[in-house]
C-alpha positions as CSV (number, residue, x, y, z in Angstrom):
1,X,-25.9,10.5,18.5
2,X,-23.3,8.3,20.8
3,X,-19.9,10.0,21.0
4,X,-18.2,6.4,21.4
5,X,-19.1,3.5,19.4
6,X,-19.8,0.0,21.6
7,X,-17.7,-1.5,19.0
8,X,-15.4,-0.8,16.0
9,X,-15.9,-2.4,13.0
10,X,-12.7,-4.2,11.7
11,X,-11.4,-3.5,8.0
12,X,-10.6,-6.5,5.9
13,X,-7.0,-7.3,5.6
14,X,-6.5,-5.9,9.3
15,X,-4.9,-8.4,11.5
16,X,-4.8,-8.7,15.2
17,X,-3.3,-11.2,17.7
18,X,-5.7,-11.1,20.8
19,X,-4.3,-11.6,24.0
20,X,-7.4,-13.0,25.8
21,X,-7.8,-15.8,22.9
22,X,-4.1,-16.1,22.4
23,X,-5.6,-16.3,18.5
24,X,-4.7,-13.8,15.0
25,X,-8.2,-12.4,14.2
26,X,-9.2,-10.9,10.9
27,X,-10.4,-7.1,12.4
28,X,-10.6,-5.8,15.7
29,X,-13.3,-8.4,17.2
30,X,-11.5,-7.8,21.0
31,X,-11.2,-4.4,23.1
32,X,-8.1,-2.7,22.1
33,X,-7.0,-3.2,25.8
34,X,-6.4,-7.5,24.6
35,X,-5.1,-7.1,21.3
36,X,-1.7,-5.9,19.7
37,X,-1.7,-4.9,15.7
38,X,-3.1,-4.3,12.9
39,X,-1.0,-6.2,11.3
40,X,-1.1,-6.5,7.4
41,X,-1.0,-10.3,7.3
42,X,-2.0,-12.9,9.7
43,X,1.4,-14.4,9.9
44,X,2.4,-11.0,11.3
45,X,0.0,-10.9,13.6
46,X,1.1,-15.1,14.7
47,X,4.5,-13.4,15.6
48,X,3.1,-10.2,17.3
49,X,4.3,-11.9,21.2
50,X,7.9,-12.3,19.6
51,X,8.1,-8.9,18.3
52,X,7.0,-7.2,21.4
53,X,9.5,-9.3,23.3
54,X,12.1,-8.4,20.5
55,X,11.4,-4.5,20.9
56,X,10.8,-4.7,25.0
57,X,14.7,-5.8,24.9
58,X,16.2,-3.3,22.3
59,X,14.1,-0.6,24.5
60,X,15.6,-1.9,28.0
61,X,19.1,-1.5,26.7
62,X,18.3,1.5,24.8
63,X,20.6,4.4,26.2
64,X,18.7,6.7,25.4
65,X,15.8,5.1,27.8
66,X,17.7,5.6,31.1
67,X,17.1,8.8,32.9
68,X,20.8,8.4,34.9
69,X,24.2,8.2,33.2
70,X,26.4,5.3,33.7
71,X,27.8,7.4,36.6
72,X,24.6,8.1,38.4
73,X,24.3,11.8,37.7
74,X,20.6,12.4,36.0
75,X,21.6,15.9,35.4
76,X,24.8,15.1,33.0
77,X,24.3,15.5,29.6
């Protein structure tokens, strides 16, 4: 018995924007490591590179993110 499968089987109605094919794909038909999702619907997926750069902004100016205060001081709480 193989502890890791050579490949996961995708689930219908999973959707997945591959980064290597820059293409939504019903299932997970790329390694994890070149795909975002699943999404529920393929025009989720079609948006997945918008909504990471969306959420990568809202993170960066995300207080809560910084490990220094406005003041420098890491140790002020």
């Amino acid at each position: 018995m193989a502890l890791f499968k050579k490949r996961t089987a995708g689930k219908p109605g999973e959707w997945y924007y591959c980064l290597e094919h820059k293409k939504v794909e019903e299932g997970p038909d790329c390694p994890g490591k070149d795909r975002f999702g699943p999404y529920s619907s393929p025009e989720e997926a079609r948006h997945a590179m918008e909504t990471a750069a969306e959420r990568n902004l809202q993170w960066e100016n995300d207080p809560r993110w910084h490990d220094a205060s406005a003041g420098g001081n890491a140790d002020e709480n």
